[in-house]
N, C-alpha and C positions, 0 to 999 in steps of 0.2 A: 761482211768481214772488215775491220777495223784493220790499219796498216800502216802503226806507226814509224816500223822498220822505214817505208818507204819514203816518209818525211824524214828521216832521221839521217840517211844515204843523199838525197836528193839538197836538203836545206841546212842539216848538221840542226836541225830546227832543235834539239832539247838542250844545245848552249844560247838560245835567244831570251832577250829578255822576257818577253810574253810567258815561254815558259817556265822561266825563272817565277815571274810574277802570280804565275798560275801555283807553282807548285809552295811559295809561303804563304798564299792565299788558304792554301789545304790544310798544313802544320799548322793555322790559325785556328779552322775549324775542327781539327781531330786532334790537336792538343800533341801532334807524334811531328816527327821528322818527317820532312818531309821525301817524297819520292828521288832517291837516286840513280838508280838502272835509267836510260839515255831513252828506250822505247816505254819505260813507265809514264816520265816525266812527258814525253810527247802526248800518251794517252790520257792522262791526268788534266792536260789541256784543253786535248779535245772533246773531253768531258763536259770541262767549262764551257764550251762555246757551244756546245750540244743545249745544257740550260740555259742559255744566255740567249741564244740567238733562235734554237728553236722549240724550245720552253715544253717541253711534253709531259708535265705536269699542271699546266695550267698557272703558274703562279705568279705570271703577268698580265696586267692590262693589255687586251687589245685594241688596237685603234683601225677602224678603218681607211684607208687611204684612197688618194684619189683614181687610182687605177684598179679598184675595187678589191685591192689584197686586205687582207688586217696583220697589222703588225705588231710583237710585240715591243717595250721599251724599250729592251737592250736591241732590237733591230733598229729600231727605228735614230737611237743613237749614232747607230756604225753606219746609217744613213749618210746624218752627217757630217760625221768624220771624213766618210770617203768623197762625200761630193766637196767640204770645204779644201780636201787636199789634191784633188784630180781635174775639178772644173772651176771652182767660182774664181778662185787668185788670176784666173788667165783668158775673163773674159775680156781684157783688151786684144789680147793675141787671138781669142778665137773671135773677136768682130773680122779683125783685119783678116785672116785669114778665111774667113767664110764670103768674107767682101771681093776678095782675090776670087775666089773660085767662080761665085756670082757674076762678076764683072767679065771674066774670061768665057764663060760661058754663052754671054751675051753678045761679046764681039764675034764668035764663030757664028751667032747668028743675024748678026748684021746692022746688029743694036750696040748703041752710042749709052750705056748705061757706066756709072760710077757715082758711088757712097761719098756725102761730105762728111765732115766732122761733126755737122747734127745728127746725123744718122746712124753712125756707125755704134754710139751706145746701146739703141734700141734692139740695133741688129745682135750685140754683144749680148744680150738679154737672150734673146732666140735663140743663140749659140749654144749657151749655159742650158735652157730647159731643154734641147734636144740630146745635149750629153748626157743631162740628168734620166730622160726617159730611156735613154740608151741604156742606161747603167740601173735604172731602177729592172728593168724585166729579169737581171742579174739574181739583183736583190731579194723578188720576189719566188724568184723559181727557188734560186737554193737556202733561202729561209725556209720554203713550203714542207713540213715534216712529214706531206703528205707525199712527197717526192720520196723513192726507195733509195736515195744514196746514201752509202755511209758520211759522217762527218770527217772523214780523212779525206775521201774526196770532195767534197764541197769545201773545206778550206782549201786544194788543191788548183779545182777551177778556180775561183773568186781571185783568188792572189797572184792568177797568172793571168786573167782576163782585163784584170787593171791595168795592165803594160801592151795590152794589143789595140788596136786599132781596126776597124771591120775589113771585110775578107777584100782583099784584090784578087779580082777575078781573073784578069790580064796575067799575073803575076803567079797564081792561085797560091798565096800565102797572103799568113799575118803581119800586116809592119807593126813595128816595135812603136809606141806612142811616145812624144815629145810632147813637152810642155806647150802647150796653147795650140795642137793640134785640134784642127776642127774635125778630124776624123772621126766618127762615133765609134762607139763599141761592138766590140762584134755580136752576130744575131744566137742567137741561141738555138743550137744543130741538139734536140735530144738523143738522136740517135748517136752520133757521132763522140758527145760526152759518154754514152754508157759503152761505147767501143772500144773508146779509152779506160776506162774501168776494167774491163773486161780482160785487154791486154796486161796493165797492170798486176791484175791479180794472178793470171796468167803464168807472171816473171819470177813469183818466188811461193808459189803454190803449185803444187805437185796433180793436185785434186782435180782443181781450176783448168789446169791445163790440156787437160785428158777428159773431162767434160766439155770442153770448148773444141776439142779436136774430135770427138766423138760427133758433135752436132754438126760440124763442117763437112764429114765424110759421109751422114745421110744427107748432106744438101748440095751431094756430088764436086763438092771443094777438088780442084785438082790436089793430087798428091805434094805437086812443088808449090803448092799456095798456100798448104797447112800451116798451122802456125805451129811454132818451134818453141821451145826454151832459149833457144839464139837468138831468136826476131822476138821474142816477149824483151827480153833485155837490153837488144838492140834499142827495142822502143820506147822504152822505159832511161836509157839514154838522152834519145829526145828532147828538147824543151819543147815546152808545149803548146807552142805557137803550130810547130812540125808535126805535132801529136795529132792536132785538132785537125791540121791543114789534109794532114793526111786519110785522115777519118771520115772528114769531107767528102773527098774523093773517092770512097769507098761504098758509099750511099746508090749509087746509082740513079737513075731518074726515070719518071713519070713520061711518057711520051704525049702527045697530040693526041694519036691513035687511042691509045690507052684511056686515057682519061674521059674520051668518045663514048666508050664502051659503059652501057651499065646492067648486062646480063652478067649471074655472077651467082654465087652462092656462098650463107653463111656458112662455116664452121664454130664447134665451140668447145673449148679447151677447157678441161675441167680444173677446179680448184685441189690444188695439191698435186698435178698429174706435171712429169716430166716434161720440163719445157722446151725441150731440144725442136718437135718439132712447129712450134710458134713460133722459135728463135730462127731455124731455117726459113721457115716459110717466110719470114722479112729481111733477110739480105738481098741487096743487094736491089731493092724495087723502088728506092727514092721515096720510101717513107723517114718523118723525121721523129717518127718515135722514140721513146725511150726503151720502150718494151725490144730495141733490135739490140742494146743488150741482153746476154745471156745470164747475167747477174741480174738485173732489172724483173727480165720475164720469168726468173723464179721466185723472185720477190714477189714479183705482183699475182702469180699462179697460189702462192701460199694465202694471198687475202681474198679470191675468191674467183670465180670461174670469168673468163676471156672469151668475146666473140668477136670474130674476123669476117669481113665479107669482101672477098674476093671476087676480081671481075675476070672475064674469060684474057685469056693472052692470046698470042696468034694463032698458037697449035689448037684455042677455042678449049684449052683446059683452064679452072677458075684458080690462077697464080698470082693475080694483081692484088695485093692488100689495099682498102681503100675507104673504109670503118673500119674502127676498133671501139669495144664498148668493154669496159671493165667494171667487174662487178666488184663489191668490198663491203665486208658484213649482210653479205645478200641483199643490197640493193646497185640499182647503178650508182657508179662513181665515177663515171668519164665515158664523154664519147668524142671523139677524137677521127679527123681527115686527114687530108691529103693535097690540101688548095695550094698549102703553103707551110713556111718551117712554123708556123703559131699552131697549126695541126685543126687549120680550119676545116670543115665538111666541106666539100665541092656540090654547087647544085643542083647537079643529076644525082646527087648523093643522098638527099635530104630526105625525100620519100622513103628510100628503104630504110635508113634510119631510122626515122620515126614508126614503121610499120615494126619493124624488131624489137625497139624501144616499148612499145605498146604491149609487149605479150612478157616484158620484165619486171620485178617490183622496184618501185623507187622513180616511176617514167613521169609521174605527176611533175616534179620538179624540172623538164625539162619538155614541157608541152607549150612554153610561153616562148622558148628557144626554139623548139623547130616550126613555129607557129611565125616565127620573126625571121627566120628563114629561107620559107617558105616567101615571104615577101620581098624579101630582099631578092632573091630567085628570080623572080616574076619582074620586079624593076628593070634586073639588069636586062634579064631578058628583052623587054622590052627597049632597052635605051642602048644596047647593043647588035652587030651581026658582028658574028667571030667566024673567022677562017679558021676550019678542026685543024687544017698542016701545019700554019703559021702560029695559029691564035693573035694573029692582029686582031683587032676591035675596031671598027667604022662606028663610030655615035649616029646615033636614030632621030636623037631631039624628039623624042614623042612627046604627048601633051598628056601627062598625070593628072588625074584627078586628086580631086582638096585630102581626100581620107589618105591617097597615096603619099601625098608631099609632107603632110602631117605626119605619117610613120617616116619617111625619110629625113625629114629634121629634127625627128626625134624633139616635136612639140609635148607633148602629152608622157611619154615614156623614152627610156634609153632601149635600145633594139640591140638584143642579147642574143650573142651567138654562139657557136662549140665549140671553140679555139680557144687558145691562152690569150690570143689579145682582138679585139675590132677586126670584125672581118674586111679585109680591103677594097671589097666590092661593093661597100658603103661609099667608100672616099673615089674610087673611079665613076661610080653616079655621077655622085655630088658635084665633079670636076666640070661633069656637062651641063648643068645646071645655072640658070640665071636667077639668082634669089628674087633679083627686081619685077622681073618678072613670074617668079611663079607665090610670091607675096603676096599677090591680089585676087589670086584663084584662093589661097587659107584665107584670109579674111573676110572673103565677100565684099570688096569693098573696091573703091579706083585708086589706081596709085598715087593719084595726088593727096589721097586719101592716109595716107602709110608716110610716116616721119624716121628716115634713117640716120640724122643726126639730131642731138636734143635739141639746137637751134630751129629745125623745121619743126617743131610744135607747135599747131594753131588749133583754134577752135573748132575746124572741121576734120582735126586727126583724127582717124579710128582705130589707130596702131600705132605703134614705137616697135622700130627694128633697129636697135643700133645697143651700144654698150652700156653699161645700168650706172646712174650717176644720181651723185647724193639727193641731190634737189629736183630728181623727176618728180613725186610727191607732190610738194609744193608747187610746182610750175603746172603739173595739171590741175590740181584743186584752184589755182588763180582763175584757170582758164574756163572751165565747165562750173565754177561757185558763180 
């Protein structure tokens, strides 16, 4: 559903230039006047940024990027635009400010640590890339055409995401972002976006609203919890800091216990079939799907059939979502967890994944993923004991073998996982890890053997581990000619 009313209420958006700009763009190409009605001119816009930003004809280059999205020219544009206007002018404020926090962090731990003036550049560099990755996952999500959102809402998010800063937990809201703030961007909650769609659509849809209250009442919603026509407008009032904040909190979560458990059973929700109850069946269980919209899970029931596998709850019935595998033009399209908001598989999870995965068409492409998985699994496993109540982690320091350290440095290959982004049980490895010493177990070789800066190069190097510099070349061919 397209809803430009709601940009029109919210922003007065069809007296801004943009859509000024969009709409003589049009009278250029159709030789007519152009759009007057106040909700034409909005959708006439978002027309424009529909081909422009997520090109569903094809008739842009794509490029790959380094976070493995491809993008097309006009995204890759509003790239940026938006980082030269939100990050790069203010990496002197976000050195000093990232130095402030580092440095105070340091003294509650008992550490005499502070930035000179030769440092704080470097630091300002670091600043700048973490905003940017911050802000790129933005980027990449709601350019993705593969995502079910309308273009009303996706200019909705993006333009309000710009102005927040990531979540206080303390606080449980959005702060408002200031120039040279080192606060990143906030994380990206899918569920909690399609909630807000949901309600949205809810406030000036008749339809919407009596669908969404009909799903709440088989998923035994109390009666005073239902949503209204008053609380859709209420919240539609909101800015959207409050919108999200509170959408958040509505998520519910994942326990210790819970996550313990992995007896369970699929179900599977057919293509085209009413999606009230896939839509109940994930409130409120601290998945960060998108699909816990009820706009979403009929979207995505219309491209092809849904399977859930649910693990037992307390009462030992299977209520806990914890796989979702989406199918689209009859193959898999996604398979999606529960680790974290990137919708990583959890590693008691991996196995049945993959045995489900196995009996659908389209699983070839996703045998190098749970094959990488499966490894990662077994690492942590090993290099960890976690308490199921707390989920502390005590490190193990075990001694890996060459083929393990290999796949965990991702020598040979990058190590491909389910989620939107790196699974983080990569980087908690890695954390216990001493490269110098586990250097000379991949090599074969003694560590005086292994040169970690270009200077230790000698003639009994059998390795270079340090950063790649123009005249490595040359300085070995001196050495070994």
């Amino acid at each position: 559903m397209e809803n430009p009313n709601f940009l029109k209420i919210k922003y007065n958006l069809h007296n801004t230039s943009e859509v000024e700009s969009a709409a003589r763009r049009t009278e250029v190409r159709t030789e007519e006047k152009g759009p007057q009605n106040p909700e034409i001119r909005i959708q006439n816009y978002l027309d424009r940024l529909e081909n422009l930003i997520l090109d569903p004809e094809n008739k842009q280059e794509r490029k790959e990027m380094a976070d493995g999205s491809k993008r097309s020219r006009a995204t890759k544009i509003l790239r940026e635009m938006v980082m030269n206007e939100y990050a790069r002018p203010n990496k002197d404020k976000l050195a000093q400010g990232a130095a402030m926090v580092e440095e105070r962090a340091a003294r509650q731990m008992g550490i005499n640590m502070q930035y000179d003036e030769n440092q704080l550049p470097e630091r300002g560099e670091i600043a700048v890339k973490d905003l940017e990755s911050s802000l790129d996952q933005w980027i990449s999500y709601l350019s993705d055409r593969n995502e079910p959102y309308p273009m009303w809402f996706r200019y909705y998010a993006f333009r309000n995401i710009l102005e927040l800063g990531e979540y206080d937990k303390d606080k449980q809201e959005f702060p408002k972002r200031t120039a040279g703030t080192n606060r990143l961007f906030p994380d990206i909650d899918r569920g909690a976006l399609a909630r807000i769609e949901d309600v949205i659509n809810c406030s000036n849809d008749g339809g919407s609203l009596e669908k969404f209250r009909k799903a709440q009442k088989e998923n035994d919603t109390p009666s005073d919890q239902l949503l209204t026509a008053e609380k859709a407008k209420a919240f539609v009032g909101l800015s959207f800091a409050k919108q999200y904040a509170e959408s958040i909190k509505e998520s519910g979560e994942i326990t210790p216990e819970m996550r313990a458990e992995t007896n369970g059973e699929w179900k599977k929700y057919n293509q085209g079939s009413d999606p009230t109850a896939l839509w109940a069946s994930l409130q409120n269980k601290g998945t960060a799907w998108c699909t816990k919209g009820f706009a979403t899970a009929e979207t995505q029931l219309k491209g092809g059939d849904f399977y859930v596998y649910y693990t037992l709850d307390k009462q030992g019935k299977p209520k806990i979502p914890r796989i979702a595998i989406r199918m689209q033009n009859g193959e898999i399209s996604e398979t999606r967890g529960v680790l974290d908001s990137k919708q990583n598989l959890e590693g008691n999870m991996v196995d049945i994944a993959e045995a489900k995965m196995n009996e659908l068409p389209g699983k070839e492409k996703y045998q190098k993923v749970s094959a990488d998985m499966k490894q990662v699994t077994s690492i942590w496993e090993k290099t960890f004991k976690e308490d199921r109540k707390t989920r502390e982690k005590t490190s193990l320091n075990p001694n890996l073998s060459k083929e393990e350290l290999i796949f965990l440095y991702e020598i040979k290959e990058k190590i491909e996982g389910f989620g939107y982004q790196r699974d983080p049980r990569i980087a908690e490895i890695l954390a216990t890890r001493n490269p110098k010493e586990d250097a000379p177990i991949v090599f074969d070789c003694a560590p005086k053997e292994i040169a970690w800066e270009k200077e230790d190069i000698h003639e009994n190097t059998k390795a270079y581990v340090g950063s790649f510099f123009l005249e490595f070349f040359e300085k070995t061919l001196s050495i070994f000619s």
